[in-house]
C-alpha positions as CSV (number, residue, x, y, z in Angstrom):
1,X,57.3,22.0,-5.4
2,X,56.2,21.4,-2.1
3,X,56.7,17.4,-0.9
4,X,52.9,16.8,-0.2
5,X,52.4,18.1,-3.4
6,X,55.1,15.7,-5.1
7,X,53.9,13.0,-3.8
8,X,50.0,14.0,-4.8
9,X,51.4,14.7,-8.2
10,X,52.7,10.8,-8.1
11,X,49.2,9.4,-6.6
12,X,47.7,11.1,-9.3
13,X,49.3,9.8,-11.9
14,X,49.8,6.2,-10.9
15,X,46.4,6.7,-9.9
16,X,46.4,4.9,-6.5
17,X,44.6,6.1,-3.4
18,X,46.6,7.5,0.1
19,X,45.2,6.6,3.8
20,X,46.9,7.6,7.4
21,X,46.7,6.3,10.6
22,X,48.7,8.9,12.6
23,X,50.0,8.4,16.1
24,X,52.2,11.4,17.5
25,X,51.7,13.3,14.4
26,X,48.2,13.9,15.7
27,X,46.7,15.1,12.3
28,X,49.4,17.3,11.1
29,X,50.2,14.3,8.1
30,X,46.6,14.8,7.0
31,X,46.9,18.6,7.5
32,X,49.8,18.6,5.1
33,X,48.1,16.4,2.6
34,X,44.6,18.3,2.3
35,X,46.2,21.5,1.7
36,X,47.0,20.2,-2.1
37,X,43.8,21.4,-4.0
38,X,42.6,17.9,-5.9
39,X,44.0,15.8,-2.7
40,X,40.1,13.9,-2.8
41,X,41.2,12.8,-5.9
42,X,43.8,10.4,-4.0
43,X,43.1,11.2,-0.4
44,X,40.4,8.7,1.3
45,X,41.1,9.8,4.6
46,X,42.9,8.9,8.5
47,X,42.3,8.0,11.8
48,X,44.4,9.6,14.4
49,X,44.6,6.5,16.7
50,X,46.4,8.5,19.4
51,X,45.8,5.7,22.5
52,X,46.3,2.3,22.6
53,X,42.8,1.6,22.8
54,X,41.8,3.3,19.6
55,X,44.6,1.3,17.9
56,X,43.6,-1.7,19.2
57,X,39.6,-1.4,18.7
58,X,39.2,0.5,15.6
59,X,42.7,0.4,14.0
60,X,43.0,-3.5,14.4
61,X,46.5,-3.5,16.4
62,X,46.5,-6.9,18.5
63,X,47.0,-6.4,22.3
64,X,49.5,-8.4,22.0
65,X,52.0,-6.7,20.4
66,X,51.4,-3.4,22.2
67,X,52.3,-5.5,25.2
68,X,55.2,-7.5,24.1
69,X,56.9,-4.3,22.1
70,X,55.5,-1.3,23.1
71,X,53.0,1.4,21.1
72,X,56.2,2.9,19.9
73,X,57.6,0.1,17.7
74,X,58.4,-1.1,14.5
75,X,55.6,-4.1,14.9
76,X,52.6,-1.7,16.2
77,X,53.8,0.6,12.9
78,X,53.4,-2.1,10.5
79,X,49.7,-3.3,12.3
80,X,48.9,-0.1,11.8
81,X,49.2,0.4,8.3
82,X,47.7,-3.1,7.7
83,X,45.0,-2.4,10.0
84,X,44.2,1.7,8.1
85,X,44.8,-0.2,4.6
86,X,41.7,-2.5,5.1
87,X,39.6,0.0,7.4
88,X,40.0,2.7,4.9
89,X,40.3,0.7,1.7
90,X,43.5,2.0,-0.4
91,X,45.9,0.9,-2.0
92,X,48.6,2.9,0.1
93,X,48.7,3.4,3.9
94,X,51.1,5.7,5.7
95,X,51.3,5.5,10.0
96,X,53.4,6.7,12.7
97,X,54.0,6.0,16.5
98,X,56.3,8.1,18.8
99,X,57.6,10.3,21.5
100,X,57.3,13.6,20.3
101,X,58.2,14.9,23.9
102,X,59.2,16.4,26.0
103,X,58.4,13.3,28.4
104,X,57.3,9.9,27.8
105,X,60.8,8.7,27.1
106,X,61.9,5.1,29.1
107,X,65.1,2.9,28.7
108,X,65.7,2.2,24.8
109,X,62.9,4.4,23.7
110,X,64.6,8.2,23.5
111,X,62.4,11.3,23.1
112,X,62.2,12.0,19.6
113,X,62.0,8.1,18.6
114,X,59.7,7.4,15.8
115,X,58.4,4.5,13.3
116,X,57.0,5.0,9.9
117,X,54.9,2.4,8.4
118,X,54.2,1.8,5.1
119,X,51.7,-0.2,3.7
120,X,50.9,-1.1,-0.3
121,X,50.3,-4.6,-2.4
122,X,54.3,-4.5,-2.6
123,X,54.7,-5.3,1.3
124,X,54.4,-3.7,4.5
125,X,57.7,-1.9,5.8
126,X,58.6,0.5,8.6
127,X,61.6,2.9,9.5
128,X,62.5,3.6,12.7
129,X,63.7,7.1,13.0
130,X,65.2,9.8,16.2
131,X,64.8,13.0,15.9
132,X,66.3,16.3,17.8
133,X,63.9,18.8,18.0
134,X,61.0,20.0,20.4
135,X,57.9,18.4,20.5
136,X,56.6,20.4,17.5
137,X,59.6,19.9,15.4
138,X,59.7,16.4,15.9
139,X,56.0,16.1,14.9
140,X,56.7,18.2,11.4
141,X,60.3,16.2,11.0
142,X,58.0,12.8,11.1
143,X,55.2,13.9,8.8
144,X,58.3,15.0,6.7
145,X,59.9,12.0,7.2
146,X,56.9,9.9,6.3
147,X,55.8,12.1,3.3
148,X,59.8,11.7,1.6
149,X,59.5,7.9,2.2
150,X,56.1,7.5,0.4
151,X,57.6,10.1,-2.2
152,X,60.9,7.3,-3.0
153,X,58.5,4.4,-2.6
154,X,55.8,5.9,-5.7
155,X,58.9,6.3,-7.7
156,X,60.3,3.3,-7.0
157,X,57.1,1.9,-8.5
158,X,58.6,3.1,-11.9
């Protein structure tokens, strides 16, 4: 079975609801998930807050902490799954920042650096993450990376 249809499957059953807020993955996390027939029964929806601004105006991300840590960062992933759990109303809130390449890199930030946030009743989390491919495979690596994570958090929920 295919993971975005594991982690459907495990939605479904607990019966919560899924929302994204996807950064570098530009879509592809939404893609995935809406290509498992009966996703409306879980899926709400995403916004794919791409700049700064759109994180900041629609998303809810304070300037702030853009300024002070950078889009890419463990503090803008975890605004931004408070800010898509509230805009979109569910119970569960997946987001990602990065640098999917091949530029954009600076000084502590490598290409291929990514967060994960997660976002449910049980807390608000984030993973930080590096991967090795091109700009494409590091886009699918994080929506996989993101999709695995959600999949051991609904079975943690016993």
């Amino acid at each position: 079975m295919a993971l975005e249809q594991e982690v459907g499957r495990l939605l479904g059953h607990k019966g919560l609801t899924l929302g994204l807020v996807e950064s570098a993955t530009g879509g592809l996390l939404s893609h995935l998930i809406t290509n498992v027939p009966g996703s409306s029964d879980y899926y709400r929806g995403s916004v794919t807050a791409y700049s700064n601004e759109t994180k900041i105006n629609l998303v809810g991300v304070k300037t702030a902490t853009i300024t002070r840590y950078g889009a890419v960062s463990p503090q803008v992933a975890e605004e931004m799954v408070q800010g898509g759990r509230r805009l979109l109303a569910v119970d569960i809130c997946l987001a990602d920042s990065g640098i999917a390449g091949p530029g954009g890199a600076t000084p502590g930030k490598p290409l291929g650096l990514f967060y994960i946030g997660l976002s449910h009743q049980g807390g608000t989390f984030s993973r930080k993450h590096i991967f090795k491919g091109d700009r494409g495979q590091n886009k699918r690596q994080a929506a996989e990376a993101a999709l695995s994570w959600l999949r051991e958090y609904l079975l943690s929920l016993g």
